[in-house]
N, C-alpha and C positions, 0 to 999 in steps of 0.2 A: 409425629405422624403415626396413624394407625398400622396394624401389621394387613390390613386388608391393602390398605394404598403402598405398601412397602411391595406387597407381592404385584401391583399392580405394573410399580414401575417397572420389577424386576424380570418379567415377562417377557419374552420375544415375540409371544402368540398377540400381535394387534390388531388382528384381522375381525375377530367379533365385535359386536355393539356393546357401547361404553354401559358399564353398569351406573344405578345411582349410590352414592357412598351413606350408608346410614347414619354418620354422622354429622355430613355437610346440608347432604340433598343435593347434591349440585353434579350433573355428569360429566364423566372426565374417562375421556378413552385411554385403554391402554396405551402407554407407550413406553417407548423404550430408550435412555438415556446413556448413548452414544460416550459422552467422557466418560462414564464411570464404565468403561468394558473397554478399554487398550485392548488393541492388537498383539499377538506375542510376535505376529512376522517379521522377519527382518525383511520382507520385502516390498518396499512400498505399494505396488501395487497390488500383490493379496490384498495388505491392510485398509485399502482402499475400496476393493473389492467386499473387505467383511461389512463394510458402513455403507454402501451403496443397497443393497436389497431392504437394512432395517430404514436407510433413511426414509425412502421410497413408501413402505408401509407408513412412516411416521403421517409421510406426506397425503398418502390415501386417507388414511382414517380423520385426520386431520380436517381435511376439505369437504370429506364427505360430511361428516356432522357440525361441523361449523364454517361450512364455504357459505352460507349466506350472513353470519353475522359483521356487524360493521365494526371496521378497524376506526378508520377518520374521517373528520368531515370535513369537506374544502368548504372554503368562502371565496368571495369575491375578492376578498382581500389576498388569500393565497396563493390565486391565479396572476398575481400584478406582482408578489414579491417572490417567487421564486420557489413556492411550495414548503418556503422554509417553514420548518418543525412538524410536517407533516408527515407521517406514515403512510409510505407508496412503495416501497421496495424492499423485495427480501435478498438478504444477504447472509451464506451460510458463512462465511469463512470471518466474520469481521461486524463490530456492530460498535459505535460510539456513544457510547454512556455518559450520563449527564454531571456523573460525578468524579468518574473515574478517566475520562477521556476513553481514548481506543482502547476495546477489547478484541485480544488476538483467539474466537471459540472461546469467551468468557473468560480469559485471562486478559488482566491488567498487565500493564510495561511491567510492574516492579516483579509481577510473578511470572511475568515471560523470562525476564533477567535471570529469577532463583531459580526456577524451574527445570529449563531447558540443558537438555548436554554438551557442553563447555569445548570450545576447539581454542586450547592456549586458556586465556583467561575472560574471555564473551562467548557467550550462546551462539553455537554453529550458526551458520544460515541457513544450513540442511534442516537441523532441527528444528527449525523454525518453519521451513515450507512444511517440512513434516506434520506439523499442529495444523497450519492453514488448511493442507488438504483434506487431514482426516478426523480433525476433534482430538488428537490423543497424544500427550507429550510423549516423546521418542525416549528410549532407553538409548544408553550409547553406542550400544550395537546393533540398535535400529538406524541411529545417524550413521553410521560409521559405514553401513551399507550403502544407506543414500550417497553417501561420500565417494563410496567405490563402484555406483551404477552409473554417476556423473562423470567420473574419471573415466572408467570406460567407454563413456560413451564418447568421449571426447579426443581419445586416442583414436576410434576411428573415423574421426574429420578432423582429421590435421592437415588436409589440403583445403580446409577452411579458411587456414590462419599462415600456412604455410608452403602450399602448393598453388598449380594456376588459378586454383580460386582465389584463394585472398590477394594475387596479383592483382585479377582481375578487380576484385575489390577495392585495393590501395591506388590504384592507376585511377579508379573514379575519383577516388578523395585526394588524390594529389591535383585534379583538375579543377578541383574546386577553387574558387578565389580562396585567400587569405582570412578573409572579414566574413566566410560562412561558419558558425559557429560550432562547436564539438558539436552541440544537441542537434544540432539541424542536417549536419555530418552522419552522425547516429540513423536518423529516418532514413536516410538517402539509403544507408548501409545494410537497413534490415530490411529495406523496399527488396533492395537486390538479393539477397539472402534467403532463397528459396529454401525456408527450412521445413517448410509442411507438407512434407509428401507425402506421407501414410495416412492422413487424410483424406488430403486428394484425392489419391488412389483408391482409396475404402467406396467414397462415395461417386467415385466414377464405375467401380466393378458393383454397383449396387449391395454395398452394404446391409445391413438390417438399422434404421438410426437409433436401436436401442445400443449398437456397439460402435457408435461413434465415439464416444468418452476414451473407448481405448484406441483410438489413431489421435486422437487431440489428446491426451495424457502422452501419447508416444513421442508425438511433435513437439510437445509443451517442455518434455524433458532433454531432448536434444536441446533445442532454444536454451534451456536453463545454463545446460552442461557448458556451452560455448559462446554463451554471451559476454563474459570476460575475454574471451579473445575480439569478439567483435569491437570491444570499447579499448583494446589495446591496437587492435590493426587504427583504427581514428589516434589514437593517439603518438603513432608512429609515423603514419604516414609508411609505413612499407610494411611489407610479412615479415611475421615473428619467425626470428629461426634462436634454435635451442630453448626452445620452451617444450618442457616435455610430459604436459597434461598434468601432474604427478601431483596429489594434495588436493585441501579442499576447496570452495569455491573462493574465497578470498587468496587461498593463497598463489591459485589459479593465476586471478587476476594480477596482483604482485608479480607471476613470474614473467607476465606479458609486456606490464609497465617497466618492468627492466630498469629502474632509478636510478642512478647513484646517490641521491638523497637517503634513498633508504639502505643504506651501506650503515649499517649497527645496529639498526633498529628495527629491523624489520618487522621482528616478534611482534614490537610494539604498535607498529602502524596495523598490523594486521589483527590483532585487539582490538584498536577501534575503531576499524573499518568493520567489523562483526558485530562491534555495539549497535555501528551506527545505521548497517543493515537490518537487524533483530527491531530496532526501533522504528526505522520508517518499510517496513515490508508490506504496510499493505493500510489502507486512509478509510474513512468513512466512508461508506458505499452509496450515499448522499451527494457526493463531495461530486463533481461534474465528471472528472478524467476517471475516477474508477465507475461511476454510474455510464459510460460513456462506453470503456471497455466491455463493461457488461453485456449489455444492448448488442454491444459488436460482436460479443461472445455466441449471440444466439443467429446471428446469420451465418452464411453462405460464406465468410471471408476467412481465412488463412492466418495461425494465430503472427506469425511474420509481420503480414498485411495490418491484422491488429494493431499491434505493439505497435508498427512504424509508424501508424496515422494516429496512435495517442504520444508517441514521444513528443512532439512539438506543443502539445498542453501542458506540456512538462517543465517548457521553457522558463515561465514565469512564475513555478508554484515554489512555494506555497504563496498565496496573495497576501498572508502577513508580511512580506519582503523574501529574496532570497538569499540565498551565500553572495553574491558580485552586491548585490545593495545593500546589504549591511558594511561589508566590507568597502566600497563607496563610502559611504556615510560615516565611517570613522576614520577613513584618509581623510576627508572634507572636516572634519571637526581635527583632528589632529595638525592639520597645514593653517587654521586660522588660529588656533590656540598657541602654537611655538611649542618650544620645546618645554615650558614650565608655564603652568596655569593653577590657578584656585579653582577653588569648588565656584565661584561667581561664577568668572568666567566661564567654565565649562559648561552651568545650568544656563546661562543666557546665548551659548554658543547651541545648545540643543536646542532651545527653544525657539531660537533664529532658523536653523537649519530644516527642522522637523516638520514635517506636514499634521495639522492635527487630522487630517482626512484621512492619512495613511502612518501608522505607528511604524516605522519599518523595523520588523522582526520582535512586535510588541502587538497585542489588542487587548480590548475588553473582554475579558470571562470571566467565569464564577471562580474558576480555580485554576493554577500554574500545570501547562500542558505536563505530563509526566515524562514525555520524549526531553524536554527540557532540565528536568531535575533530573535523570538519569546520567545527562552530557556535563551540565553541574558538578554532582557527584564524582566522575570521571576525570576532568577537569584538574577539580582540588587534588585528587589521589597523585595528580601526574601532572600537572600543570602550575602545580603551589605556587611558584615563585616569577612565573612567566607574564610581564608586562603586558602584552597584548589579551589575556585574558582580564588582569587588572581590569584594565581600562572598560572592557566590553563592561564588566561587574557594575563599573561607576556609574558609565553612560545608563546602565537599565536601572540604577537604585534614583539617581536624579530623576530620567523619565519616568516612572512610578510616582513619584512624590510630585513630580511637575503639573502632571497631567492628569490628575486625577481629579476627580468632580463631583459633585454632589449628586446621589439619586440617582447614581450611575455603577455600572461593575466596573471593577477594580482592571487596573491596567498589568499585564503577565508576559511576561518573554515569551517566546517563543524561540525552539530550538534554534534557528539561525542566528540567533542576538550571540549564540556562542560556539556553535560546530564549526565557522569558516576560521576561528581561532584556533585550532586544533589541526582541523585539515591543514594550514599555514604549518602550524608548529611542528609539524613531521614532512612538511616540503612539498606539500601539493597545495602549491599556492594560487593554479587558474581555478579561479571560482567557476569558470564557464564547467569547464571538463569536469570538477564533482560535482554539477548536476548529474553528470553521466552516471554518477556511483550513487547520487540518490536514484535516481530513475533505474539504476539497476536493482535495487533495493525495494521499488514499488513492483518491479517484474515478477518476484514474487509470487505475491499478493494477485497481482492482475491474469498470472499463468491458472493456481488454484480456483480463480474465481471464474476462467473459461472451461477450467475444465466440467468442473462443478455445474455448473449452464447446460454445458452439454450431458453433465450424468443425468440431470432432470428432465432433460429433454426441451429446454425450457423455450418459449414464444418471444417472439420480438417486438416488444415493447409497442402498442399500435393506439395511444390513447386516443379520444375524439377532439379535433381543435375550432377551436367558433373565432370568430374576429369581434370585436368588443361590442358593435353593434348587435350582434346577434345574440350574446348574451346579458345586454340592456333589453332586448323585445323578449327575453326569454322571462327572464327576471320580473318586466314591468308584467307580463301577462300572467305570471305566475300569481305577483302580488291583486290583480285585478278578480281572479277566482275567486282567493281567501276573502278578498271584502264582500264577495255575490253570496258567500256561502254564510259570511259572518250576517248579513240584512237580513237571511231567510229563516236564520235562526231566531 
């Protein structure tokens, strides 16, 4: 790279017209690259505050000299499958790469893993929203602050989880039947869970809406600090008493669940419940439920509001299978097999069992998700000798080899073919309720990605919709021109 385009990037001034580079010919506006300039703040939102004014520029100069060129072209064929592999949404905090899977701000799983700073032996969670919001891996005393603004914030709403509110709260969810499940528990809970007031408030005293980002960051951060108590009061069934804010967000959570399973190991369960956080914190912005948040991000509704009315798309994801049907599916293969099976047996006990329409907690892609090889990796370090990870191993090496086909991509696990093995193995054995703990893991992702919405100010999704006939008569007339044009010629 030339020292002209070095100085170029290295500018804050992107306000002038792009020069031409004498040795490309090709115009390229100033701009300014956001990861290579960390925050020194320990304060999240200064550090916040320093990337918002340069983004904002990125995004002027940007639009102005290239808001007419074309990104992608629909077909007709696009419009009937789902827009897949099309370019339609910007998404600052997250972007899924064709090779690499999810990129967390252009880092990959395995450099999110090296990266970030460490609580115990996994990458905080703190530190991890820390990148989502602002492009910029946290020092540890950037996390450590996060750490202590969560904490704090969370000592003063302890009649959340432990005063007449969270009675109020636990009284609704005891009235619930039996057979309503954790996640649909969850909605009810953050429906009532009036946590967005400084919003509210802002844009009922007539705010300015360039400073809404700061009452939905303010909101966004409550919600974060006490959303482990919210998934501990469901899984109590009463208010938490002696839990006393103290520690980070996992261990938060830990101290609300109150186990006795986790009586020795605590350290350990809260290791990889930070992996497993770090790893699903935040999905392609493609993908329906965080495309979905988005949208909702830029209305009129209340991040609470939000989150409740996307937890319930939460139920069933990921669509490769979840943690309750993988785990299904190898009770069901282990009750027809007995207690001693061959390699036959077990490949014709899959093959009976298995839908080829639905791989559960397996599909075709080019390459093994890295959320996967991460839990893998994890696994053998602390899992070497544990039979039910066995087993999961065998089931995925047979299904690979079984299933595989000609002229086709290759068949890959996916992280649930082995995280409900884990979750078991340290005593959280309702698969229903760690959805909770991945859905609290996508929260993340889904709080950075409102707020962000709201720093840009951003419009509510309004595209134009035709019913198929209309775009047959549009189409057929289309094509009727070009042949009047093509005879005249």
């Amino acid at each position: 790279m030339s020292a002209k385009h070095k100085a170029k990037e290295s500018t804050r001034e992107i306000s002038d017209p792009p020069d031409k580079c004498n040795e490309c010919g090709i115009c390229q506006p100033k701009v300014s690259k956001t990861r290579g300039e960390p925050s020194t703040s320990t304060s999240l939102k200064e550090a916040l505050c320093e990337k918002i004014p340069v983004h904002h520029d990125l995004l002027r100069n940007f639009r102005f000299h290239f808001g007419q060129n074309v990104v992608s072209q629909i077909t007709v064929e696009n419009l009937y499958t789902g827009m897949s592999d099309v370019k339609t949404i910007v998404r600052e905090i997250s972007e899924l790469d064709p090779k690499h899977g999810i990129k967390y701000r252009g880092l990959t799983i395995p450099e999110v893993i090296g990266l970030l700073p460490r609580e115990g032996n996994s990458p905080s969670a703190e530190a991890v929203f820390w990148l989502l919001l602002t492009g910029d891996v946290p020092t540890q005393q950037q996390t450590a602050s996060l750490i202590a603004d969560w904490t704090s914030r969370r000592k003063k709403c302890t009649e959340w989880w432990s005063g007449t509110r969270g009675e109020t709260i636990a009284s609704v969810l005891r009235s619930m039947p039996e057979t309503i499940t954790p996640m649909h528990r969850l909605s009810v809970a953050l429906t009532i869970f009036d946590i967005s007031k400084q919003a509210k408030e802002a844009k009922k005293h007539g705010a300015m809406p360039y400073t809404y980002w700061e009452y939905t960051y303010e909101d966004g951060m409550e919600f974060l600090a006490t959303l482990p108590a919210i998934i501990g009061l469901i899984a109590k069934g009463q208010t938490l008493t002696n839990v006393s804010g103290d520690g980070d967000w996992v261990q938060f959570l830990l101290d609300c669940l109150s186990s006795e399973s986790f009586d020795g190991r605590r350290s350990s369960i809260a290791d990889f419940l930070r992996l497993y956080i770090a790893l699903n914190a935040d999905d392609d912005g493609g993908a329906p439920i965080a495309h979905v948040t988005q949208i909702l991000g830029s209305t009129d509704l209340h991040i609470n509001e939000i989150l409740a009315s996307t937890v319930l798309a939460h139920v069933d994801e990921p669509k490769s299978g979840t943690m309750l049907e993988w785990k299904k599916l190898q009770t069901k293969i282990k009750d027809r097999l007995g207690r001693t099976w061959t390699e036959h047996a077990l490949k014709a006990c899959i093959l009976n069992l298995l839908s080829r329409d639905k791989l559960i907690g397996h599909k075709e892609a080019d390459f093994c998700d890295p959320r996967y090889t991460a839990l893998l990796h994890y696994a053998k370090q602390h899992l070497s000798n544990n039979s039910e990870m066995k087993f999961s191993l065998d089931v995925t090496r047979i299904l690979r080899l079984t299933m595989r086909r000609a002229k086709r991509k290759d068949i890959y696990p996916e992280q649930n073919a082995l995280a409900p093995v884990i979750f078991q193995y340290y005593g959280l054995k309702d698969m229903q309720f760690n959805q909770m703990i991945f859905y609290m893991a996508r929260a993340l992702g889904a709080i950075a990605s409102i707020i962000w919405t709201t720093v840009v100010n951003a419009p509510v999704e309004h595209p134009i919709s035709n019913c198929t006939y209309s775009y047959i008569e549009s189409i057929y007339g289309d094509s009727i021109k070009k042949r009047k044009r093509t005879i005249r010629k």
